[in-house]
N, C-alpha and C positions, 0 to 999 in steps of 0.2 A: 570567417567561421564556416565549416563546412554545411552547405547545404541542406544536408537531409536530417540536420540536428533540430530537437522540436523546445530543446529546452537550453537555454543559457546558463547552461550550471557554474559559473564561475559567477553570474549577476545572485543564483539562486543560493551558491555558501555565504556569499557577502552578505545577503538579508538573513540569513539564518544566522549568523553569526553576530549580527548586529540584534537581532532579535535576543539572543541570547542574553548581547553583552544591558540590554535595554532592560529587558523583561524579566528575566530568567526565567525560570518553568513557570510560568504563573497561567501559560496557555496550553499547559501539555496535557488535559483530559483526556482528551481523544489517544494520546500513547499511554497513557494510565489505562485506559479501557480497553488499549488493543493489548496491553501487557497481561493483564487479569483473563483476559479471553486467551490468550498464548500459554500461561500458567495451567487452565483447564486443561488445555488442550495435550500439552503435552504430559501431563498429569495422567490423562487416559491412552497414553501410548506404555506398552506391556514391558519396555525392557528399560536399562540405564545406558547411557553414554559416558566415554572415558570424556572427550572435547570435544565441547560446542562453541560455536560463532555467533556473538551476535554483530548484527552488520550491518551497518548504517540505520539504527535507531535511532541515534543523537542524544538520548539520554542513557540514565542507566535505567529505564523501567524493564526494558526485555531481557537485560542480564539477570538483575533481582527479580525477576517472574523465571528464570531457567534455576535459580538459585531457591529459591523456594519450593518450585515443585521435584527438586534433588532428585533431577535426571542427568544430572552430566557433574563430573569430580573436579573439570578443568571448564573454566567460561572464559572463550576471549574478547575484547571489544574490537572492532574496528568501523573508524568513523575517519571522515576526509579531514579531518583539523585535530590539534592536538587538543583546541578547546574547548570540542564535546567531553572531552574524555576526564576522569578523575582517578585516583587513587586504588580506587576497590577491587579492581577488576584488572589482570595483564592486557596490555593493548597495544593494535596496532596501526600505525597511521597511513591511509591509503584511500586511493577511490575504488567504491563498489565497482564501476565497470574496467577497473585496471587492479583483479587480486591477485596479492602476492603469497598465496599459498598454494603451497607442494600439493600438487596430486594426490588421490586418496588418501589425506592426512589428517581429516576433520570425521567429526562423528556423527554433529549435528550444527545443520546451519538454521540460525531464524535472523528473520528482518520484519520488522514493524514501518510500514508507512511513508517508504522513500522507496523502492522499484519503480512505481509506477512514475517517478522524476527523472529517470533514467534515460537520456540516449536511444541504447541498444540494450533493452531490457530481453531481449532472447537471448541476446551473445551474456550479459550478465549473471543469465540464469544457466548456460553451457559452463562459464567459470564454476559457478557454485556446485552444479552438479561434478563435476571433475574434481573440485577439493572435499566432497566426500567420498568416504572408505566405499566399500561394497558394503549394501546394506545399508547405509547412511540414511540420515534423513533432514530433507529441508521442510521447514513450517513458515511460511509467510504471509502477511497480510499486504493489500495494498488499496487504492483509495480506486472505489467502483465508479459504474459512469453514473449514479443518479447521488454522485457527492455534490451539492451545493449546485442542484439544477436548479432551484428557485434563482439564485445571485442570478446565472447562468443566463435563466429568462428574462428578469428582471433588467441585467445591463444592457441584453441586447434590444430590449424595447426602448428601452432611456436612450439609448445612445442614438436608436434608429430615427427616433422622435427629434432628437434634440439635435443630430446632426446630420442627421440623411444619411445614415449609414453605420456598419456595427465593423469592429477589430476583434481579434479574439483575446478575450480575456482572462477565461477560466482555462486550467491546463485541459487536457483531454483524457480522459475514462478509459478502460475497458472493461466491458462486461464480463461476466462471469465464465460463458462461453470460450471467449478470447483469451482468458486465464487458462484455464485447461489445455486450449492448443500451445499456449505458449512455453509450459510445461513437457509437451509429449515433443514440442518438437525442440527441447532440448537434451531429450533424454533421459528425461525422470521416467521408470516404473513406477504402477499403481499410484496415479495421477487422481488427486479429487481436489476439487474445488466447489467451497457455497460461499455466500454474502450472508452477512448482518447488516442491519440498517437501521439506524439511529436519527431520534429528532432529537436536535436543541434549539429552546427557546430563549431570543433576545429582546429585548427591551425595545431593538431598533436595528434596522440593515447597518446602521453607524456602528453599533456593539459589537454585530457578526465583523464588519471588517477593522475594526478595531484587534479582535480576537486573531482574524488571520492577519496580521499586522506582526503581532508576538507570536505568532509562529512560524514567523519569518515566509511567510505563505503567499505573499503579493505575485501580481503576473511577472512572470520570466518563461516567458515563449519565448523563440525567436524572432514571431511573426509579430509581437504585440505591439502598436500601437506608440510612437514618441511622443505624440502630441499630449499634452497637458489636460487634464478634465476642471472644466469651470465646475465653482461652488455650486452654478443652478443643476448643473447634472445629476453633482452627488446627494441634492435636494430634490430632488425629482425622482432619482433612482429609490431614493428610502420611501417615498410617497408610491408608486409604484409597486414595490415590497409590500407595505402596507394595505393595502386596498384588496393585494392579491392572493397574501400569506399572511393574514390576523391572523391569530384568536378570537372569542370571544371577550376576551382578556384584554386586547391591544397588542400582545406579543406576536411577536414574529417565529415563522420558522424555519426549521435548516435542517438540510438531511445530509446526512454522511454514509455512506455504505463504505464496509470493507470486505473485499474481498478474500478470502482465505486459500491459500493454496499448497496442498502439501505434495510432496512426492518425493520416493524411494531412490537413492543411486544402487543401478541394476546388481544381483546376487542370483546364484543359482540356489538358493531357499527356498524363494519368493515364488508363492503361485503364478502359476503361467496360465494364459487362455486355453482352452481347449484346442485340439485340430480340429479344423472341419470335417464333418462328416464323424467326428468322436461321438455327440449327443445321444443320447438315450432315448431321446424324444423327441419329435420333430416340431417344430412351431404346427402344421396342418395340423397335428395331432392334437395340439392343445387347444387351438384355434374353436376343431369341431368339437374337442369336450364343453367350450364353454358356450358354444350355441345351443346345446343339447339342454342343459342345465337353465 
């Protein structure tokens, strides 16, 4: 396995796939709410699309949210397995970070919740920008760094405790920062990125990983850990949870942030920055008005 890969994606479709075949959507909230949030969003963008992409979602929520807010005439799916996929929607089967579409061919790309599992999610996002038109636009969410910093805390005390020492567990974040460059530097115009940030409460840290169980969401780092976790850990670790992340209630908590990130494939329409030395105003000039005041 080459070295500089952070995630085992062949270990990561096997559990999504089993999760599937286990669970079925019974844990898909979280793409339900990033779908409803995609619907908005693209709801307040001013024009329509002839074809849109949705692209490794793994269900059909972000198709039925482009379907809904009746911006685009054509929705395609494309997911790594044929057994995300269903009936409703034309599809095609491929990896996000190997797409097989034509150059300026698409209108509008969205992805819900799997970039940030990726590889080479800059080269990922060069693909996507290149399979849209001029003027295109991609809409994406992905999973920010303070998603499930409680677990995050949590394992790494339990394990330091219990074994003298911590592996990594939780995938790895980017903040919101790191979103935007990641964007400019693959050639998206008019680049903007914010977070939403979500609590859900469990019963128990058993619930929470239960829950990322069925959504096929267990660790596949490269770097993680073979060795086996004794029952006293995982009994420790919820105790630890506990103590740390109640309620008043007895519940526990869980934070998910998603990242949101949109940007333009370049057109001569689209506002440009100014030249330097264009401004009307100079910052000194505004500077000393607002000392004065």
């Amino acid at each position: 396995m080459d070295r500089h890969q952070v995630f085992d994606r062949k270990l990561l479709l096997a559990r999504r796939l089993r999760a599937l075949h286990q669970h079925g959507t019974s844990a898909d909230f979280l793409l339900a709410r990033a779908a409803d949030d995609l619907e908005q969003r693209l709801s307040a963008v001013e024009r329509s699309f002839d074809v849109a992409v949705d692209l490794a979602s793994h269900t059909g929520h972000a198709a039925q949210a482009i379907q809904r807010s009746g911006k685009a005439a054509t929705i395609i799916r494309v997911e790594q397995d044929a057994r995300f996929l269903h009936g409703a929607f034309p599809a095609i089967v491929a990896d996000e970070e190997a797409l097989p579409l034509r150059p300026a061919s698409i209108d509008v790309v969205v992805s819900l919740l799997s970039l940030h599992l990726t590889n080479d999610t800059p080269g990922t996002l060069v693909q996507i920008r290149r399979a849209l038109k001029p003027d295109g636009l991609f809409l994406g969410a992905m999973a920010g760094e303070n998603t499930l910093a409680e677990l995050r805390e949590c394992l790494l005390v339990a394990e330091s405790e219990i074994y003298g020492g911590a592996s990594p567990r939780v995938a790895p974040f980017a903040d919101v920062r790191d979103a935007g460059g990641l964007l400019q530097r693959a050639g998206f115009t008019l680049p903007v990125t914010d977070i939403e940030t979500y609590t859900v409460r469990y019963d128990s840290a058993f619930a929470l990983m239960r829950d990322l169980r069925a959504m096929g969401m267990q660790n596949a780092l490269v770097g993680r850990s073979r060795k086996p976790l004794s029952r006293n850990f995982f009994m420790r670790l919820a105790e630890i949870y506990a103590e740390r992340y109640s309620d008043p209630d007895g519940r526990i908590r869980a934070t998910f942030s998603f990242i949101w990130m949109s940007g333009w494939a370049a057109h001569e329409s689209q506002q440009k920055p100014l030249k330097p030395g264009s401004a009307k105003a100079s910052l000194a000039d505004f500077l000393t008005d607002v000392e004065k005041k």
